[in-house]
N, C-alpha and C positions, 0 to 999 in steps of 0.2 A: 060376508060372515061365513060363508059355506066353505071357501077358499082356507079360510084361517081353523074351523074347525078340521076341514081334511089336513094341513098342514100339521096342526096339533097331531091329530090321529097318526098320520104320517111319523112323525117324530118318535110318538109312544112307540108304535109297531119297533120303528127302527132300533130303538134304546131298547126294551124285550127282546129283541131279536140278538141285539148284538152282546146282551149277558148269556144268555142262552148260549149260545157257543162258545164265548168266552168259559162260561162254567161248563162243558162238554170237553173243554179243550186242555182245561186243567186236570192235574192227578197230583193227588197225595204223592211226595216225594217219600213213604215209610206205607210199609204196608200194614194190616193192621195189628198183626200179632207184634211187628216190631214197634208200633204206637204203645200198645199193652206193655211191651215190657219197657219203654221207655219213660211210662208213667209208674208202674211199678217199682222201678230203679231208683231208690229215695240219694244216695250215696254217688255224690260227683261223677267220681273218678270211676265208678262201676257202670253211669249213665253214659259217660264218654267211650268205653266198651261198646256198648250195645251202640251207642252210634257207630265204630269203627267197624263192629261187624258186619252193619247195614251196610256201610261205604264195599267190605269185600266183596257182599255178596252181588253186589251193581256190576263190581269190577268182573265177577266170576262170570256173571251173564255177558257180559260185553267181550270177554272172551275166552268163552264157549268151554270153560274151564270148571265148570258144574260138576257134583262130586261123580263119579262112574260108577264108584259104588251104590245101587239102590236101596240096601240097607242103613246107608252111612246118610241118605238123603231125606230120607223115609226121616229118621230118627231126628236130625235136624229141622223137618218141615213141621215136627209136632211141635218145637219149641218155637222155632221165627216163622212159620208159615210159607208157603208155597215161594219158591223166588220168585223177585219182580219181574216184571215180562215189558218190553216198551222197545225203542230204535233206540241207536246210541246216542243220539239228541236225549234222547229219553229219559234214558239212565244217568247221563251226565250231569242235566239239570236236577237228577234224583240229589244223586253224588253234589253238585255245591248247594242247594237245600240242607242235603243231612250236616252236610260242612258247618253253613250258617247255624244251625240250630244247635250245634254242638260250643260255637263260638255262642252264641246265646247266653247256653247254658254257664259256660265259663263267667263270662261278664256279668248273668245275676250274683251267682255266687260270691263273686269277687267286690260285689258293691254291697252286699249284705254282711259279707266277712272277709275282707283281703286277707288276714292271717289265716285263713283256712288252711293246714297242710296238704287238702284237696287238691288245689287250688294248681302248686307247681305239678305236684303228681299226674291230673290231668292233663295241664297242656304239654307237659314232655310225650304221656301217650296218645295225643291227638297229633303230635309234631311231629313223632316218628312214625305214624301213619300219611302225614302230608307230605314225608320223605319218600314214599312208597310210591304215594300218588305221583308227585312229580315225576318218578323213574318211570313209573307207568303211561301215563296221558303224554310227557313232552313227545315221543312218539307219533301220539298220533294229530299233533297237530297238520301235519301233510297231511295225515290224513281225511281230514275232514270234508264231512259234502255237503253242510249248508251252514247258514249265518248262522242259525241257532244254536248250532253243535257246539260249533267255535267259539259263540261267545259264553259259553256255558262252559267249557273248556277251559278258557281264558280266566273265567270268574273265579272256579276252582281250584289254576292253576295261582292266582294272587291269591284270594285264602288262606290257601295251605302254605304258602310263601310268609303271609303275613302271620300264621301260626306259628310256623320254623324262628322268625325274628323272634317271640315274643321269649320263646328258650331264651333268648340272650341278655331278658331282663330278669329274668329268674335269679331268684343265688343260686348258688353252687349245691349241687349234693351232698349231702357229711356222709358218712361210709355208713353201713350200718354196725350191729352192734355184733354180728355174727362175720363183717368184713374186719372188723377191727381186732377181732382176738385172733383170724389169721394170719393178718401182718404183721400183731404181737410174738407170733410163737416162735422160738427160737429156730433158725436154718442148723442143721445139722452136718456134716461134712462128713463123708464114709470114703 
């Protein structure tokens, strides 16, 4: 009986223990002023911003590309908060978290209202940012130093890949109404 209690005990310890670090080991992929303002952000395609901004400022930190300006930083850090801080593992897993949550975002909306005009306007400015990212991260796939970076790497790199597709289901853009009295105006010949 004593055997089976310690065992018991034994097991609790081990399962506390092993959330415990588990939750030590995790981090919010948004920091918190960018959680604020992505709750804040009632409007799709405005929501999809403040994620893409997140996504730069990951990218900014990872390389070393932070504004030089400290007034220009200063002024930024009252709006989104300090930059994220973490290894390139780190950031990466930030970057396909923000990805996922932004694809999220897309997919509520989309099942609540597919005629949203939201809806394409978003995923074109999520997909010309996963254009960015690919130019950016294929790179450093050499360069990577452990399983987690890569596969984090990897995960972002299909996302954003699977974002780019989805432009191709979209329709078409109609011009707008300030592009169409352009190409109305008569050419002139001097």
């Amino acid at each position: 009986m004593k055997s089976i209690c310690l065992c018991l005990f034994t097991f609790l310890f081990l399962l506390v223990f092993s959330s415990a670090v588990a939750s030590a080991q995790s981090r919010d992929h948004l920091t918190p002023k960018e959680v604020e303002l992505v709750q804040d952000t009632q409007f799709l395609d405005q929501r999809i911003e403040v994620f893409i901004r997140a996504i730069e400022r990951r990218l900014m930190v990872m390389n070393g590309t932070e504004a030089s300006n400290a007034k220009q930083l200063k002024k930024e850090a009252e709006i989104w908060g300090d930059l994220p801080k973490g290894s390139r593992a780190q950031l990466l897993s930030d970057i396909d978290h923000i990805l996922e949550e932004a694809i999220t975002n897309i997919d509520d909306v989309s099942t609540k209202d597919e005629k949203s005009p939201l809806l394409a306007k978003s995923v074109r400015k999520l997909a010309a940012e996963a254009m960015q990212l690919k130019t950016q991260l294929l790179p450093l796939r050499d360069q990577t130093k452990s399983e987690d970076e890569l596969a984090s790497l990897e995960h972002v790199l299909e996302n954003g890949q699977s974002i780019i597709d989805a432009t191709s289901k979209l329709t078409p853009m109609l011009p707008t109404t300030k592009e169409k009295k352009k190409s109305e105006k008569p050419k002139t010949d001097n």
